[in-house]
C-alpha positions as CSV (number, residue, x, y, z in Angstrom):
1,X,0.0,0.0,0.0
2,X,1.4,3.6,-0.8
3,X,1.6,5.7,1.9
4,X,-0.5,9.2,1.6
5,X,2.0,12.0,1.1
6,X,1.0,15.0,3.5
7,X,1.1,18.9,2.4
8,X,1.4,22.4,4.7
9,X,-1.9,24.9,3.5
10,X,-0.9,26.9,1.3
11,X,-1.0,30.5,2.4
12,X,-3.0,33.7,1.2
13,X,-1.8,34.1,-2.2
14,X,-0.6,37.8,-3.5
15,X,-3.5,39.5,-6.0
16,X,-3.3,37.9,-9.1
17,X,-1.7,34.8,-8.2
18,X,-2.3,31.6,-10.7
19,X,-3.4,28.4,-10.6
20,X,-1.8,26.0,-12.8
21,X,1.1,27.0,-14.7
22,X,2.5,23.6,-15.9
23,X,0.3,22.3,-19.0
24,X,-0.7,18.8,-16.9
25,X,-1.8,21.1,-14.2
26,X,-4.0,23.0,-16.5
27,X,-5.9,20.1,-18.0
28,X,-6.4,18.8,-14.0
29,X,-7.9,22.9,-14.0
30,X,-10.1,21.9,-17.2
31,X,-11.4,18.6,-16.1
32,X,-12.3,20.5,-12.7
33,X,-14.6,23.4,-15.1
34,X,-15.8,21.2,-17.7
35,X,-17.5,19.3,-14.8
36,X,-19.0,22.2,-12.9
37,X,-22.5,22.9,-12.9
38,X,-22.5,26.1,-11.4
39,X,-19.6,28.6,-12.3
40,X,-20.9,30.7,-9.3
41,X,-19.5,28.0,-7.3
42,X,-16.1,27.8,-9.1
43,X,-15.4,31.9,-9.1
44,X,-15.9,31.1,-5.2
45,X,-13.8,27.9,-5.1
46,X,-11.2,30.5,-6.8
47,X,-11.5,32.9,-4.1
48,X,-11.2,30.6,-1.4
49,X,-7.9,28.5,-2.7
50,X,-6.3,32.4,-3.0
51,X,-7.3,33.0,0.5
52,X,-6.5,30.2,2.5
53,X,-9.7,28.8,3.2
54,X,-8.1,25.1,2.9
55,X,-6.2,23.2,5.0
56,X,-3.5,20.8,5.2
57,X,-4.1,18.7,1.6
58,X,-3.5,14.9,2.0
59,X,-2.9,13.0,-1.5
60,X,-3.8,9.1,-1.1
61,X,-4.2,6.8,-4.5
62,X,-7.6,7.6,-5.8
63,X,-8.2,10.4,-3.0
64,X,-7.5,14.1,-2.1
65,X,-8.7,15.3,1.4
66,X,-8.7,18.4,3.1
67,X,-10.5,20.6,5.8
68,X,-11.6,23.4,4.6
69,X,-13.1,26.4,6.2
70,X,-15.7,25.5,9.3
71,X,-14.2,22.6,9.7
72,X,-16.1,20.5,6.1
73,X,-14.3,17.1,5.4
74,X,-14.1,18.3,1.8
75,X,-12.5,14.7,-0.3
76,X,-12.3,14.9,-4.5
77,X,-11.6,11.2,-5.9
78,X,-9.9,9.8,-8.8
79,X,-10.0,6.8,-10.2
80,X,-7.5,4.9,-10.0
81,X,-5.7,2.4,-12.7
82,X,-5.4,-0.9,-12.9
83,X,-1.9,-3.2,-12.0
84,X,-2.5,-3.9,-16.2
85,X,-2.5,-0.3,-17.2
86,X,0.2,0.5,-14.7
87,X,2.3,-2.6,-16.2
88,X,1.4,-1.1,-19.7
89,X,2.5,2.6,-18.7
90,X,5.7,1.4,-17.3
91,X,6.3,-0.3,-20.3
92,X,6.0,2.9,-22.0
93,X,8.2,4.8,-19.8
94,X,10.7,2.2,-19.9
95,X,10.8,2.4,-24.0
96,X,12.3,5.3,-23.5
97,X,15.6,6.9,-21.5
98,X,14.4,10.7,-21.9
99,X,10.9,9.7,-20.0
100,X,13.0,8.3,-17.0
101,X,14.9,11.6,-16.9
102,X,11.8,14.1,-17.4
103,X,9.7,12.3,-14.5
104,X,12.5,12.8,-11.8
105,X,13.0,16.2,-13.4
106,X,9.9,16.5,-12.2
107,X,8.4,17.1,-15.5
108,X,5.9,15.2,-17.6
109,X,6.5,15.1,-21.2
110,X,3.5,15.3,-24.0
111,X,4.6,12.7,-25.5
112,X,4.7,10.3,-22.5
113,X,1.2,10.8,-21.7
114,X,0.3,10.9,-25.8
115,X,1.9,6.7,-25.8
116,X,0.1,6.4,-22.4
117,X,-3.0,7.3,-24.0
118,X,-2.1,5.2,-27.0
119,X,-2.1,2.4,-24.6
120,X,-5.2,2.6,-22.9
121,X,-3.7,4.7,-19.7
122,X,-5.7,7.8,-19.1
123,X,-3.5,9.7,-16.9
124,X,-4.8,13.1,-16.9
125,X,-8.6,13.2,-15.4
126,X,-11.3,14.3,-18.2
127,X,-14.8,15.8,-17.8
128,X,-16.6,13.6,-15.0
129,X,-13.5,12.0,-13.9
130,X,-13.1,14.1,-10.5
131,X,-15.6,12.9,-8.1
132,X,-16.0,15.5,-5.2
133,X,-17.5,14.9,-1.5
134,X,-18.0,17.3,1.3
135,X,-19.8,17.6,4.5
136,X,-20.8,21.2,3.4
137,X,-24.9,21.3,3.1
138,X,-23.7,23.2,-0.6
139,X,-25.3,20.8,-3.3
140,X,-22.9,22.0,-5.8
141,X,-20.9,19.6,-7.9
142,X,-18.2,20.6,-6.9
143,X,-19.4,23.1,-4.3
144,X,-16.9,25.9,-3.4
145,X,-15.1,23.9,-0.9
146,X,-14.3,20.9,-3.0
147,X,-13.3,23.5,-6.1
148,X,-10.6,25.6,-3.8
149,X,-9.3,22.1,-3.0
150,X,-8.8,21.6,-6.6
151,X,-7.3,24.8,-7.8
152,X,-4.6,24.4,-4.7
153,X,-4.0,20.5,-6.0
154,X,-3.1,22.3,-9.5
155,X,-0.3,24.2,-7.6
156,X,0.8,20.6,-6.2
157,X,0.6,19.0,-9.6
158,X,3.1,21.6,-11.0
159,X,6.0,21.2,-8.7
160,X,5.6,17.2,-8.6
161,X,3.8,15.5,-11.5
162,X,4.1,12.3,-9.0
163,X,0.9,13.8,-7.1
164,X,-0.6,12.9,-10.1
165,X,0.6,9.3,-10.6
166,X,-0.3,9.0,-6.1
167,X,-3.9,9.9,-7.1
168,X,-4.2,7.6,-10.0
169,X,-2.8,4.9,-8.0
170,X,1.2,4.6,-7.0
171,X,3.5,7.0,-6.0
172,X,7.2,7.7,-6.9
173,X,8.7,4.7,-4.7
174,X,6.7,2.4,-6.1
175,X,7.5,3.6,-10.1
176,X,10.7,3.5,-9.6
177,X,10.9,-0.3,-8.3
178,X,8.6,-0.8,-11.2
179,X,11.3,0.7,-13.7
180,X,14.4,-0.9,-12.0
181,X,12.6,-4.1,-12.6
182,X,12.5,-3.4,-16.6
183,X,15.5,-3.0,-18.8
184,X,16.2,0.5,-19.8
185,X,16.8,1.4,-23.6
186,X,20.6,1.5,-24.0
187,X,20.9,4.7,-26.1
188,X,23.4,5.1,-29.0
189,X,26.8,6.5,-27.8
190,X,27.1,10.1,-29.7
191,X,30.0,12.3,-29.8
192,X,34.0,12.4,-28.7
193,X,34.6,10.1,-25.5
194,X,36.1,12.4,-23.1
195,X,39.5,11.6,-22.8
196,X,39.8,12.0,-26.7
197,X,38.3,15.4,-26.8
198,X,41.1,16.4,-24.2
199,X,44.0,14.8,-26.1
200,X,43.2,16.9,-29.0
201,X,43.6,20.2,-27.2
202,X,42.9,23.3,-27.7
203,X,43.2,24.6,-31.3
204,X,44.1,28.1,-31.9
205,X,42.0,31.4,-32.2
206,X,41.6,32.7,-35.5
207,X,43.1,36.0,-36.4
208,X,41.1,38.7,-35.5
209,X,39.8,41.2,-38.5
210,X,41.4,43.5,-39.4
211,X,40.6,47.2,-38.0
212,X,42.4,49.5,-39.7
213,X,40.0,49.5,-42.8
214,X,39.6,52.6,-44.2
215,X,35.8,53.6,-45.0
216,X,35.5,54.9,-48.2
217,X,33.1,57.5,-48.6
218,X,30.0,56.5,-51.1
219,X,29.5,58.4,-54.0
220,X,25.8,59.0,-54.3
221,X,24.4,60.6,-57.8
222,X,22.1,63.5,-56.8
223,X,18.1,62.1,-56.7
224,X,14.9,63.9,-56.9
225,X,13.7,63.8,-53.2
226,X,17.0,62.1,-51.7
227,X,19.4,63.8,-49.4
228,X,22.5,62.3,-50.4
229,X,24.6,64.2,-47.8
230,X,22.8,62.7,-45.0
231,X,22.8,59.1,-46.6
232,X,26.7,59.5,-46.7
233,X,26.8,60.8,-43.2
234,X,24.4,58.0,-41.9
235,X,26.5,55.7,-44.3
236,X,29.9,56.8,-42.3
237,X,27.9,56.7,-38.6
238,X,27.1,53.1,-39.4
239,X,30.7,52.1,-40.6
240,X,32.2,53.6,-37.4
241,X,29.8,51.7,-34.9
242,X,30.8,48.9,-37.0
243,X,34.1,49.2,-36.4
244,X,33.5,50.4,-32.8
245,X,31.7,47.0,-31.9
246,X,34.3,44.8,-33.8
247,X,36.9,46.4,-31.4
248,X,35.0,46.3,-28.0
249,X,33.2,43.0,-29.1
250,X,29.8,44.7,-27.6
251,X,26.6,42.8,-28.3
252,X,23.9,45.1,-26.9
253,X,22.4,47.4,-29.4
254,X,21.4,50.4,-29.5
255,X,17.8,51.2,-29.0
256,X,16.5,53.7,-31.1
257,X,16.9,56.7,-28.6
258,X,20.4,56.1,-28.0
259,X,21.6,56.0,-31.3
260,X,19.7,59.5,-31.9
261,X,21.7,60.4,-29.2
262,X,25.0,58.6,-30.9
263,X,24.2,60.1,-34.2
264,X,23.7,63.8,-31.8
265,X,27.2,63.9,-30.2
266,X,29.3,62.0,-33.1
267,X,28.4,65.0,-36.0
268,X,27.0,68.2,-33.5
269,X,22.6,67.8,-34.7
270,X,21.0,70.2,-33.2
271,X,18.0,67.9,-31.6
272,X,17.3,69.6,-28.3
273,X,19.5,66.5,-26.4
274,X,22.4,68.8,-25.4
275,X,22.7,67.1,-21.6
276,X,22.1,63.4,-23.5
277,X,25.0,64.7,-26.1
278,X,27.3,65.7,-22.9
279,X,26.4,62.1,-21.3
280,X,27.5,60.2,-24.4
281,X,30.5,62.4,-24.7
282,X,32.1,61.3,-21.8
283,X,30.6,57.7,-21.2
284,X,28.6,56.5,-24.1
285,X,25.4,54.4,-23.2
286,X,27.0,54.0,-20.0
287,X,27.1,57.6,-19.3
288,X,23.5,58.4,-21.1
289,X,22.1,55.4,-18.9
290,X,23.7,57.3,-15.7
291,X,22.2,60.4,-16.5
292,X,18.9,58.7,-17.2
293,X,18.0,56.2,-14.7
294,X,18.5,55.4,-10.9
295,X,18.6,52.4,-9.5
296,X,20.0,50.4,-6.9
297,X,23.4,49.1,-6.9
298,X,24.6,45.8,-4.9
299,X,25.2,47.0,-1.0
300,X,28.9,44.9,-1.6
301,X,29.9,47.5,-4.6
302,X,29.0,50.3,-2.3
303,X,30.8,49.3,0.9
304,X,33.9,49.1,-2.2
305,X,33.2,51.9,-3.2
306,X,33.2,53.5,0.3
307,X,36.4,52.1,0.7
308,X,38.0,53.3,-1.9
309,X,36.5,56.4,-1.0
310,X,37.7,56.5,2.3
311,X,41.3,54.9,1.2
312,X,42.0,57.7,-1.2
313,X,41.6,60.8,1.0
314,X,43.3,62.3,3.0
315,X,42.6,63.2,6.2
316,X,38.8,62.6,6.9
317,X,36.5,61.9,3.8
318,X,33.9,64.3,3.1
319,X,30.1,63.7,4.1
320,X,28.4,62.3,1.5
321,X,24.7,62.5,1.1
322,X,23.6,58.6,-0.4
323,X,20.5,58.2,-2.8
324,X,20.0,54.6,-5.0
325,X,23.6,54.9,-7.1
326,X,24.0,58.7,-6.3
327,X,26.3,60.0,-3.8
328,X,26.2,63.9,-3.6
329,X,29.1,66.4,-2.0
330,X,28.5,69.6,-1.9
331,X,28.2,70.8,-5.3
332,X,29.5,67.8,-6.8
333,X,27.5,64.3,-7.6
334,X,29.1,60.9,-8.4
335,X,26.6,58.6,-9.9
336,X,27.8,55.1,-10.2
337,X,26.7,52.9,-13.1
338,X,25.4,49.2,-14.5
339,X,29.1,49.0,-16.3
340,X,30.8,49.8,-12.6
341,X,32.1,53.0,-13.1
342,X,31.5,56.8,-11.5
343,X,30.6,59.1,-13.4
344,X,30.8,62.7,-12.8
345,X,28.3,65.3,-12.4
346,X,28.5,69.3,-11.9
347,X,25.8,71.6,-10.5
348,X,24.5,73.8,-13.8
349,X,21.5,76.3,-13.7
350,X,19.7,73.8,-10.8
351,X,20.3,70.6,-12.9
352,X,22.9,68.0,-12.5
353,X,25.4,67.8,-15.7
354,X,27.5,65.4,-16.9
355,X,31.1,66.6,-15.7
356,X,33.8,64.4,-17.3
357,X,34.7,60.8,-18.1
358,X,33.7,58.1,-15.6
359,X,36.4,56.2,-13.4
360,X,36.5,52.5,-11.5
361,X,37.3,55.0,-8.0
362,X,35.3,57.0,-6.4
363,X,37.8,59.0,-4.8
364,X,39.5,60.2,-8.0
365,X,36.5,62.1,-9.1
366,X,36.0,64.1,-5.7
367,X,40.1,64.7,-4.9
């Protein structure tokens, strides 16, 4: 006999909270709905699984119990299979290595259910297949206490598909006896063995590109409607971020703000971005991202910081008023940001403005 497995209530649940994320726990959710009667009943059932109306859940083959709110003996039953369907689903498993692996993975692959099906094993319940019980006077099938049990099963389903297999019949101790007692497919050895792959070693980088191309400007006939200075501007902006990420190997692009801003400071537009153009100047997206957006560092890269602060003054260090990733002296502001650097800021007509080119220390900026 299995034993029952045995789990805490589940909390009050945070607005918007979900039932059923995994897709085996949302056809347990469908076969729950397509057998309501009353979807009054389930909208409460709803309510009272996100508010903690149930208690303790007990999972048995063929049963799931709980007390639920004045004390209602609230049970939902499944049937459970047969020692010949459980023979022929552990064949199935068996058949094949990856199903082994997803099920202590704690998954519970399509296509193992699909050959389960295939073999006359209904795993997942369908329409009528939930059977619910409670000592409520509701006559609702299910009433709102036997539906909350069943939404807070869905969240058990998705962390352990073995609640499942326990309701229709064995749990996880007794599957894997079952599989240890069948031969498991001996896959097809792919690949290098190990010690090979070593032996070879490592083989050689390949020379990088070369960056010392020089761009030749395009040579654009005149065309009704076309600016063809602009096209050989934009045509020279794109050949120099080119270059720039083959030399920094960057992988982030731009969005479409910051290359405005790019396009701004690299040829002197006139777009109404003068303390973006001073950002970029200095620091690139870095500095423009500095300029643009708090937000909270790591406490360890502060208390560096600090120290670095601390280490590279003399005498006692200045007070320093602290906000997210800005730390203010006086007339002066060091903003530190997402790449690990500082970066400057002066005092300007009651705004902060970018003040120079970022550095790793703190203290260099201030001293």
């Amino acid at each position: 006999m299995t034993d029952a497995r045995g789990f805490a209530a589940f909390p009050p649940q945070r607005t918007g909270a979900r039932f059923a994320t995994s897709w085996w726990g949302r056809a347990w959710i469908k076969a729950l709905e397509d057998t309501s009667l009353d979807h009054t009943l389930l909208k409460n059932g709803r309510a009272y699984a996100k508010t903690g109306q149930v208690g303790p859940i007990t999972v048995s083959p063929g049963r799931l119990a709980a007390v639920t709110e004045h004390e209602y003996d609230t049970v939902v039953r499944v049937e459970q299979l047969t020692d010949a369907a459980w023979e022929r689903f552990l064949d199935q498993v068996a058949a094949k290595a990856g199903h082994i692996a997803a099920l202590l993975d704690r998954d519970m692959p399509h296509d193992l259910v699909e050959a389960a099906e295939d073999a006359a094993v209904p795993l997942l319940p369908t329409v009528g297949d939930l059977e619910p019980e409670c000592s409520c006077p509701d006559w609702g099938h299910p009433c709102k206490h036997a539906a909350a049990l069943c939404y807070q099963a869905s969240w058990l389903l998705d962390d352990d598909p073995f609640v499942l297999l326990l309701l229709r019949g064995r749990g996880e101790r007794e599957l894997i006896e079952g599989l240890q007692r069948r031969d498991v497919p001996a896959t097809a050895p792919q690949g290098v063995p190990v010690a090979d792959a070593y032996a070879l070693g490592v083989p050689p980088l390949p020379d990088p590109p070369p960056l010392d191309v020089t761009f030749t400007p395009l040579g654009l006939e005149p065309a009704p409607g076309v600016d063809v200075a602009a096209l050989e501007v934009l045509a020279a902006s794109a050949a120099s971020r080119a270059r720039e990420l083959l030399h920094t190997g960057a992988s982030t692009p731009l969005t479409e703000y910051q290359d405005r801003v790019r396009l701004s400071a690299e040829f002197g537009l006139d777009l109404g971005l003068d303390a973006a153009v001073a950002a970029w100047r200095h620091g690139g997206a870095g500095g423009l991202d500095a300029l643009e957006s708090p937000w909270t560092p790591p406490k360890q890269d502060l208390a560096r910081a600090r120290a670095l602060l601390e280490a590279g003054w003399e005498g006692e260090p200045p007070a320093v008023e602290t906000w997210r990733n800005q730390w203010t002296v006086g007339d002066r502001q060091l903003r530190y940001g997402r790449d690990g650097r500082w970066y400057p800021f002066a005092r300007r007509d009651g705004a902060w403005w970018p003040d120079g080119p970022p550095e790793r220390d703190p203290s260099a900026l201030l001293t």
